[in-house]
C-alpha positions in Angstrom: 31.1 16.1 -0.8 32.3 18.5 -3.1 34.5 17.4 -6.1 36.0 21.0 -8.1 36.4 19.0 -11.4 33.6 16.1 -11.4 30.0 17.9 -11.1 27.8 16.2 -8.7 25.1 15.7 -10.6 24.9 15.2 -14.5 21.1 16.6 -15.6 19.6 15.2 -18.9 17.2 16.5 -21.0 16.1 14.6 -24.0 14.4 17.4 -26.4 11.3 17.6 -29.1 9.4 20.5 -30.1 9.1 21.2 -26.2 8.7 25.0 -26.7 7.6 26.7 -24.8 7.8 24.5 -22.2 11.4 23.9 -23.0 11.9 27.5 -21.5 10.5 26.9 -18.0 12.5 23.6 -17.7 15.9 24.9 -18.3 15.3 27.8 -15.7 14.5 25.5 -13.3 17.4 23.3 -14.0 20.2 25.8 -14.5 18.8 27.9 -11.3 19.0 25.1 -9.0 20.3 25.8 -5.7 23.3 23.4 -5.9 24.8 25.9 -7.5 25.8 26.0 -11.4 29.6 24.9 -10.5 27.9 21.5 -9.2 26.0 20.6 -11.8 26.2 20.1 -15.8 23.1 20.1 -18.0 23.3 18.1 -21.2 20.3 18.6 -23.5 20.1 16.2 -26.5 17.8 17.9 -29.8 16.2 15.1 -31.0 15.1 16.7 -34.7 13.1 19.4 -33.2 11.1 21.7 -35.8 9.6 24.8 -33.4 12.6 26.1 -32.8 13.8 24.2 -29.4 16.9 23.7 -31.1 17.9 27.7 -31.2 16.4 28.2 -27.6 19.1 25.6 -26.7 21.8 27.6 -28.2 20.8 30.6 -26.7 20.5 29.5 -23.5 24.1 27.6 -24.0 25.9 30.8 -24.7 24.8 32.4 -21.8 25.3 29.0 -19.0 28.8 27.3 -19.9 27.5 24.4 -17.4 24.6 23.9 -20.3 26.1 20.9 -23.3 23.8 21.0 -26.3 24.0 18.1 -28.5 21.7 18.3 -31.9 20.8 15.2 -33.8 18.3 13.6 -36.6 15.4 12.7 -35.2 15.5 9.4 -33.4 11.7 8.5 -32.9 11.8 8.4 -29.3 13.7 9.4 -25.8 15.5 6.5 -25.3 18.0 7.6 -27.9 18.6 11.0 -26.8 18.9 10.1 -23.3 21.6 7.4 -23.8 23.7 10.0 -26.2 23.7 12.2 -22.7 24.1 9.5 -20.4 27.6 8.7 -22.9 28.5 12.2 -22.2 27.7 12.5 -18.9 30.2 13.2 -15.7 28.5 14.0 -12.7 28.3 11.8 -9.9 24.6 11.4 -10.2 22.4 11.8 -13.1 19.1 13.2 -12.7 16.8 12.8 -16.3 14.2 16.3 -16.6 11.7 16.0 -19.4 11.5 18.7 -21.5 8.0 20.0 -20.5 8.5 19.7 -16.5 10.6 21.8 -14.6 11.7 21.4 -11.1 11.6 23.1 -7.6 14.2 25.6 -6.9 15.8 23.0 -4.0 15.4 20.1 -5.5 18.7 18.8 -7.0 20.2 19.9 -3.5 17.9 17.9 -1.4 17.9 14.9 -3.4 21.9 14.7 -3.7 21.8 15.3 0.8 19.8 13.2 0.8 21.7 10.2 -1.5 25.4 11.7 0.6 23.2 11.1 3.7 22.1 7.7 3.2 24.7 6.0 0.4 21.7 6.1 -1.7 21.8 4.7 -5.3 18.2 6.5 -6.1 16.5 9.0 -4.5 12.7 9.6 -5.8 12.0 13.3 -5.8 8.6 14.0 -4.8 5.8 15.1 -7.9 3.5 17.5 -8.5 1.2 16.8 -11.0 -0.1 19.4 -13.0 -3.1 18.2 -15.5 -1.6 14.5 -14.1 -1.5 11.7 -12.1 1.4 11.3 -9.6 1.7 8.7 -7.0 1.6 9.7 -3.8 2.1 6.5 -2.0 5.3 6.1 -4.2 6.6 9.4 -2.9 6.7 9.2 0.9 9.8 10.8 2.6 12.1 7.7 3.2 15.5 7.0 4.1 15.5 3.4 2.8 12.9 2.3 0.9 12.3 -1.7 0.4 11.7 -2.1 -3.2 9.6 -5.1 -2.7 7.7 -4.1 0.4 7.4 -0.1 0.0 5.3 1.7 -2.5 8.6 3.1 -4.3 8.2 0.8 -7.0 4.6 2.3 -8.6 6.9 5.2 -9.8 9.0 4.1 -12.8 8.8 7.8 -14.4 12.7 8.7 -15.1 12.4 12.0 -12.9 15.3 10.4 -10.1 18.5 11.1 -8.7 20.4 7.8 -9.8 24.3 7.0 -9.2 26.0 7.1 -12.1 28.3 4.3 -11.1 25.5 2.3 -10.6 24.4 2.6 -14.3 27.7 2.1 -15.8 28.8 -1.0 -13.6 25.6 -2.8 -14.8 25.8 -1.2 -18.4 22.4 0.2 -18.5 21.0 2.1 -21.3 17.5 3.2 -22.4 15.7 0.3 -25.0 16.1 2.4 -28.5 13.2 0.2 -30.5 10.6 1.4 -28.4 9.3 5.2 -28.0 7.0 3.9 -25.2 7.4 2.8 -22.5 11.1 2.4 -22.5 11.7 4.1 -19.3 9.4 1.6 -17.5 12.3 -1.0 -18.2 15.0 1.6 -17.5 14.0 2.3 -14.0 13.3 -1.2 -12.7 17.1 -2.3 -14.3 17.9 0.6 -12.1 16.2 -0.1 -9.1 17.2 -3.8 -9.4 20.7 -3.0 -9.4 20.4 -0.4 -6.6 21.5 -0.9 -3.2 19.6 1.7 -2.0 16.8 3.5 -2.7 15.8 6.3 -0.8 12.7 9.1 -1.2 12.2 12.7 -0.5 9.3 13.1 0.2 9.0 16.6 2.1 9.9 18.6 -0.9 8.2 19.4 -4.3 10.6 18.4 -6.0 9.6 17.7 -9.8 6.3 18.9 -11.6 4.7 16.3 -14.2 3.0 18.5 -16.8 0.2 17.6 -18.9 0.8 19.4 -22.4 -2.1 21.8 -23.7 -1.3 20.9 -27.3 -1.4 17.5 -26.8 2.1 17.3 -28.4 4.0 14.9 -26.0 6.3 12.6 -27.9 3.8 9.6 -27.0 0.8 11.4 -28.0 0.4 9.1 -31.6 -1.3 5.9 -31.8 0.6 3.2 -31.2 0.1 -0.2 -32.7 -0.7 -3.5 -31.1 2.9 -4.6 -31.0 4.0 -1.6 -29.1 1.0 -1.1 -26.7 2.2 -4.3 -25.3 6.2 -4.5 -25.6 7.3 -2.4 -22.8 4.9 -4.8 -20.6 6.4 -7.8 -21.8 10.1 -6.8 -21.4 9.4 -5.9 -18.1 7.9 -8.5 -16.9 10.4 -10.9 -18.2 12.9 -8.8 -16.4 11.3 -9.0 -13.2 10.3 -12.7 -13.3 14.0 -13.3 -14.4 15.7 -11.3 -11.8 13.3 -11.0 -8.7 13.7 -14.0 -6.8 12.3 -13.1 -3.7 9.1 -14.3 -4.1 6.8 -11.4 -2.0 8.9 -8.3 -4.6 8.2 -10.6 -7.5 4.4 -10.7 -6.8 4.1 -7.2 -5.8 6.4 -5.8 -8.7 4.4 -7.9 -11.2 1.0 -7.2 -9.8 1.8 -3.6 -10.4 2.6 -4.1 -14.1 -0.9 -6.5 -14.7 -2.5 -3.0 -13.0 -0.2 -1.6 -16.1 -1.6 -4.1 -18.6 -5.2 -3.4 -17.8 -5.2 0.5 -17.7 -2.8 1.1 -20.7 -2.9 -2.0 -23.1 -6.2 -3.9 -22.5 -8.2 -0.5 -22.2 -7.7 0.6 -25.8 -8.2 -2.5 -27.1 -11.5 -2.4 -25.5 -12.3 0.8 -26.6 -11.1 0.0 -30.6 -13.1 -3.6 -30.7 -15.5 -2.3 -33.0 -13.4 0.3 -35.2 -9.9 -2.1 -35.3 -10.9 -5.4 -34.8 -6.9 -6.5 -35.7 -5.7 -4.5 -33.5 -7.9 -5.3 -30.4 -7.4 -9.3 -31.0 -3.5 -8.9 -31.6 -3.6 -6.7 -27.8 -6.0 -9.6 -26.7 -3.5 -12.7 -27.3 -0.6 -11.4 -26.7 -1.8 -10.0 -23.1 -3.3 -13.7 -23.0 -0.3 -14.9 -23.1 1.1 -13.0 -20.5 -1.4 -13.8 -18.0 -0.8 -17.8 -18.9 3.0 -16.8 -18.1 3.2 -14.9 -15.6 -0.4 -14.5 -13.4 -0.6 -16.2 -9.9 -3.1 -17.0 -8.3 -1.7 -14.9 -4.8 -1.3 -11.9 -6.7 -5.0 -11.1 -6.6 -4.4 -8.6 -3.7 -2.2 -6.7 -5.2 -4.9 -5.3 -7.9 -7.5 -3.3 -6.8 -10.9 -5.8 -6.1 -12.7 -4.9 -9.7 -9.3 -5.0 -11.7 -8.9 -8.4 -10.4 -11.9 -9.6 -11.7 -11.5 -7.7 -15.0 -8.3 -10.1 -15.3 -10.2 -13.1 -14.2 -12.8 -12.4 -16.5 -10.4 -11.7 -19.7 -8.2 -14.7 -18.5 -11.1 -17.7 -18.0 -14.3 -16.1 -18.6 -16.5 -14.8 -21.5 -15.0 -12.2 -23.4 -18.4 -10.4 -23.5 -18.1 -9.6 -19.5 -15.0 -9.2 -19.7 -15.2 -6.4 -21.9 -18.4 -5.3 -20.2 -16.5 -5.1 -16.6 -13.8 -3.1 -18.7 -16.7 -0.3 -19.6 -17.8 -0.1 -15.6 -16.6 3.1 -14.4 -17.2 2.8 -10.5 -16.0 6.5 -10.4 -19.0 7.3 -12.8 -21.1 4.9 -11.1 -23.2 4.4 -7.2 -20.9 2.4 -4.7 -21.5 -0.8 -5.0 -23.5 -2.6 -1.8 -22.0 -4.9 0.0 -23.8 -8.1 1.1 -22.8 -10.4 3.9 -23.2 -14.2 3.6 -21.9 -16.8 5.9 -19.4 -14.8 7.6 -18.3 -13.4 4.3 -18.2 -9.9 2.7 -19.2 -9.3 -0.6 -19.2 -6.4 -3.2 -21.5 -6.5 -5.8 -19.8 -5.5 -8.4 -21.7 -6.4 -11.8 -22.0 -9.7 -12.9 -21.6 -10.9 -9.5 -23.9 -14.4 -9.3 -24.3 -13.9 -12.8 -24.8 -17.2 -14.2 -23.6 -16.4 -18.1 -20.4 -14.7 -16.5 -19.9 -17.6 -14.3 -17.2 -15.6 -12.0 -16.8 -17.7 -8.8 -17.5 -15.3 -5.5 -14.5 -15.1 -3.9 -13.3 -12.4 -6.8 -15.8 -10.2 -5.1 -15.1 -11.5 -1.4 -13.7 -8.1 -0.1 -13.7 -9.8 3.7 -9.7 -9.4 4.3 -9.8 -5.8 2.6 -12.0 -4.6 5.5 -10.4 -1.9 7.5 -11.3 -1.9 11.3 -11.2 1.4 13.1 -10.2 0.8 17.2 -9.1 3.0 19.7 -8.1 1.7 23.4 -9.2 4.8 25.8 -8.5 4.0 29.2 -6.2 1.2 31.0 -6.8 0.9 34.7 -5.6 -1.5 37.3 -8.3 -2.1 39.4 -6.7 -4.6 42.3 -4.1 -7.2 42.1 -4.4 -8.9 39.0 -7.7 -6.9 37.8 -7.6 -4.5 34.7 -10.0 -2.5 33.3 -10.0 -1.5 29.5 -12.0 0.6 27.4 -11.9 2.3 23.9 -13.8 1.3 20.8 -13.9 -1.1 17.5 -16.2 -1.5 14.4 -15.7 -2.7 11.0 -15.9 -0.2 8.2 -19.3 -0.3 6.2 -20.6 -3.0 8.6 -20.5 -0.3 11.4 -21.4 -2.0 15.1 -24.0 -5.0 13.4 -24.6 -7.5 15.7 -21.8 -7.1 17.7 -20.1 -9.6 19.8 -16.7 -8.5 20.1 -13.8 -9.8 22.6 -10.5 -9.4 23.8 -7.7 -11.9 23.0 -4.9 -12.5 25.0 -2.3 -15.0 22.8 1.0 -16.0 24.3 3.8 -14.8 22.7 6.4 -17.8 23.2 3.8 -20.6 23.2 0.3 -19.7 20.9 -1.8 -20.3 23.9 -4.9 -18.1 24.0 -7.3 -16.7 26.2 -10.6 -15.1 25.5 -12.4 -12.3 27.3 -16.2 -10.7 25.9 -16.2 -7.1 25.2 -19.2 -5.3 26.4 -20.6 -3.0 24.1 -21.0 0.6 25.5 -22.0 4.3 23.9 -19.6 5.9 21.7 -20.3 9.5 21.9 -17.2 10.7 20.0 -18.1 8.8 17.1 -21.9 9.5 16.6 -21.1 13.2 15.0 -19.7 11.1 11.6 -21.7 8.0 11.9 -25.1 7.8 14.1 -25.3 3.8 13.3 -21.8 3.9 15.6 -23.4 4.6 18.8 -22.7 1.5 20.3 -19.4 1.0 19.2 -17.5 1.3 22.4 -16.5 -1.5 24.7 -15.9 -1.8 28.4 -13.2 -5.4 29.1 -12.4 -6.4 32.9 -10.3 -9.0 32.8 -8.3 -10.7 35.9 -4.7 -12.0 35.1 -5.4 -13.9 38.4 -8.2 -16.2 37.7 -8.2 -16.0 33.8 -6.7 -19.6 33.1 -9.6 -21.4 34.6 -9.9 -20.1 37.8 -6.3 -19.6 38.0 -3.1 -17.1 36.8 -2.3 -16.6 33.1 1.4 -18.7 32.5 4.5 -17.3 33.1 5.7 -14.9 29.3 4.7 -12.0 27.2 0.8 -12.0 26.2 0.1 -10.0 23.3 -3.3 -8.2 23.1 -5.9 -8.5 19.8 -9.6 -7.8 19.4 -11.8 -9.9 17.8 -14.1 -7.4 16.3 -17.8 -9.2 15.0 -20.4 -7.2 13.2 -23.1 -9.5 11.4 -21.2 -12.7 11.2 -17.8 -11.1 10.3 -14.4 -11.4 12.5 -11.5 -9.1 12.1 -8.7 -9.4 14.3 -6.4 -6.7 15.4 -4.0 -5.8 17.4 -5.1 -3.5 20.2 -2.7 -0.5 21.3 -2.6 3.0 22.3 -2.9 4.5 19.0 -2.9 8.2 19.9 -3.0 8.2 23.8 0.7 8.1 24.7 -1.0 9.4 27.9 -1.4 5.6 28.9 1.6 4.9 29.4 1.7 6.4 32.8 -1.0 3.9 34.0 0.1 0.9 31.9 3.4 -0.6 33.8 2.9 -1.2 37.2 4.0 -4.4 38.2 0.9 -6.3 40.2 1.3 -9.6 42.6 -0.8 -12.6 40.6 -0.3 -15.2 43.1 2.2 -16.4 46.0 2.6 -20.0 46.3 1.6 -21.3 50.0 5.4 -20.7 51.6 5.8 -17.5 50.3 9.1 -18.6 48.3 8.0 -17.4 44.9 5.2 -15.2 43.2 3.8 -14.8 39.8 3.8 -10.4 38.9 2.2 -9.4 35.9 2.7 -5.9 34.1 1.4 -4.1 31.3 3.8 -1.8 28.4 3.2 -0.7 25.2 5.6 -2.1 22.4 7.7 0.0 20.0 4.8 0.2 17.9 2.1 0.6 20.3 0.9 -2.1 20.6 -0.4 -3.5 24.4 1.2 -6.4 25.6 1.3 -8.0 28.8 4.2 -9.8 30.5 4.4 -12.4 33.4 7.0 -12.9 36.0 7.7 -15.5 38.6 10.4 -14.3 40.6 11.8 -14.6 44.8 10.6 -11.9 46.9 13.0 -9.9 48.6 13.2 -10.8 52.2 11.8 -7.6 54.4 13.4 -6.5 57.3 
């Protein structure tokens, strides 16, 4: 929807000493392909010295849709943006640092995509250049859960939010800190969104790394503010999230957060600034006695998770020793199998001066397990014939003693059938230990349920996939052989009872999501002529 006197989409650019950067970034913005009578630009010069101030101006005489607001330096973004956000009128507000720029498209394909949906925030998809970007946070999405999608691992500002939303819920960027501060801007944001939406098909925003080191949060920060932006955040979350799954994901992320960008340097400065690594030290102590649960283990990757265990209950010695483990720097770690359980030996495992329990290194339920179903043949009446194959990752085929699980739907009953292991030709090219990684099934509907037919419902299909000890179950389906569909569903006779007045028919389908299911029928035959 076009509106002739309110712009669509309000851009804001807080600016210091960006140049020449600064140049780039307002090409990009005032080019957009929305069009310049769509859009206003409102750039905010927060005390620059290098002359970003006069390359405002300049480019402000020439683009009418381009407000330039100049001001004493304020000591950090959150200032400048809320001076623009005061100002601004579009529809949307989309916030540009100073030393990114954006794809030609981008303002248009995120405000479709927001008309589109009813968004409240579209992410626009980044391109790092000299950084890190998320990818899993930018997957194209028309609704994105914030407590079950990735969305909520990107709380960089770089977003098309409603401008409604932000005023109805009075929102503003904290002014006391320079770092940080848009961490607790965007979850406010996304926690008073309805919804959130991603384009992902577009490159939308590129995150620059500056060469000169510059960036507004390039000086050292004390203790105090290394950790604030963490704590505010999480107090937000654990105040306001009250589902309980978003509040351990959203807070898992920030302990990741705490880890990498607080408890790091205070590793790092132990020796040089001892005050400053023990203030870091409590005060993250403190928010691990607050906030940490024991289920949000799986949402940190396996050796940050026993970094926190470590720091929160062990020695600080290996906890600080875990910190200086590199595992990008360093061999994989093996993995050892014991009693049915998987275990990465990460150091200090079985270390008896750490004293870290195993299951922090019990990476069992983080397995993935690779299965294919090939072929799905009727072979009589109530006989079928499967085959495909199934291994564990880094356990490859083992000792394996796999089998098919047939599981009521309605009811939890279950029925077993063993998998005979077979060769796997298309899998020996990447792994030769994988040669016997296929599996051949025959199971008969008609006589499974001790000699006689399976009950009357929908059976689901799994695998219980063994290697050494270790069980994984899936859930077996056609993956990438939409070709079996043709020979899945064809309705077979089971059983008739003696006088012919009922009989039990069993077919197999494939469910929305691929998955092989089975369902029973008893039903009256059709009298034939």
């Amino acid at each position: 929807m076009h509106h002739a006197s309110v712009p669509d989409i309000t851009v804001i650019i807080a600016v210091y000493n960006a140049m020449p950067y600064l140049t780039e970034c307002l090409d990009s913005a005032l080019g957009q392909s929305l069009g310049a009578e769509r859009l206003e630009v409102i750039a905010v010069d927060d005390g620059s010295t290098d002359g970003s101030g006069a390359e405002l101006d300049r480019y402000a005489a020439r683009h009418p849709q381009l407000r330039v607001v100049h001001q004493p330096n304020s000591g950090g973004p959150g200032g400048p943006r809320n001076r623009a956000l005061d100002l601004a009128r579009g529809r949307y507000v989309f916030v540009l640092d100073a030393d990114d720029h954006l794809g030609p498209e981008a303002l248009e394909r995120l405000l479709d995509m927001a008309e589109a949906q009813g968004s409240d925030v579209v992410l626009a998809k980044q391109v790092g250049l000299g950084r890190t970007v998320s990818d899993k946070a930018h997957r194209h999405a028309e609704e994105a859960d914030l407590h079950t999608s990735e969305v909520y691992r990107s709380l960089h500002s770089a977003k098309l939010m409603r401008r409604q939303v932000i005023e109805d819920a009075r929102l503003r960027y904290p002014e006391d800190l320079w770092y940080g501060e848009d961490q607790i801007f965007v979850t406010e944001v996304f926690l008073a969104a309805g919804k959130i939406s991603v384009v992902g098909d577009y490159d939308c925003y590129f995150l620059r790394r500056r060469e000169d080191g510059q960036n507004i949060t390039s000086r050292p920060r004390t203790a105090g503010e290394t950790v604030a932006h963490i704590e505010r955040v999480m107090a937000l979350v654990a105040d306001r999230v009250q589902d309980p799954v978003g509040r351990r994901r959203m807070l898992g992320r920030h302990f990741r957060s705490l880890l990498r960008t607080a408890l790091r340097p205070a590793v790092e400065a132990r020796h040089e600034n001892p005050p400053f690594s023990a203030e870091v030290y409590d005060r993250a102590r403190a928010l691990v006695q607050t906030y940490w649960r024991p289920d949000m283990g799986g949402e940190l990757p396996p050796i940050d998770w026993i970094r926190l265990y470590a720091f929160a209950c062990g020695p600080l010695t290996a906890f600080e020793q875990l910190m200086e483990y590199d595992p990008a720097l360093e061999p994989a770690p093996r993995e050892i199998v014991d009693n049915g359980r998987v275990y990465r030996c990460y150091p200090l495992f079985r270390d008896p001066a750490a004293g870290l329990p195993d299951v922090l290194f019990d990476v069992t339920d983080r397995l993935r397990t690779q299965h294919r179903l090939s072929s799905l043949t009727w072979q009589g009446a109530g006989r079928i014939r499967l085959t495909g194959h199934a291994y564990i990752q880094s356990l490859g085929t083992g000792r394996m003693q796999s089998e098919l699980l047939l599981r009521a739907r309605e009811t939890g009953e279950e029925h077993l059938v063993p998998l005979l292991a077979r060769p796997a030709p298309e899998l020996t090219e990447q792994n030769p230990e994988l040669m016997m990684a296929g599996f051949l099934a025959e199971l008969d509907l008609a006589t499974l349920a001790g000699g006689g037919p399976i009950a009357p419902g929908t059976w689901d299909c799994f695998l219980n996939v063994r290697a050494d000890g270790v069980v994984r179950t899936v859930r077996l389906g056609r993956r990438h052989a939409p070709e079996l569909d043709r020979t899945a569903r064809r309705a077979k006779v089971l059983a008739r009872d003696p006088g012919g007045a009922t009989e039990l028919t069993a077919a197999a389908f494939f469910t929305t999501y691929g998955n092989l299911s089975f369902e029973v029928v008893r039903r009256i035959p059709l009298p034939t002529a």
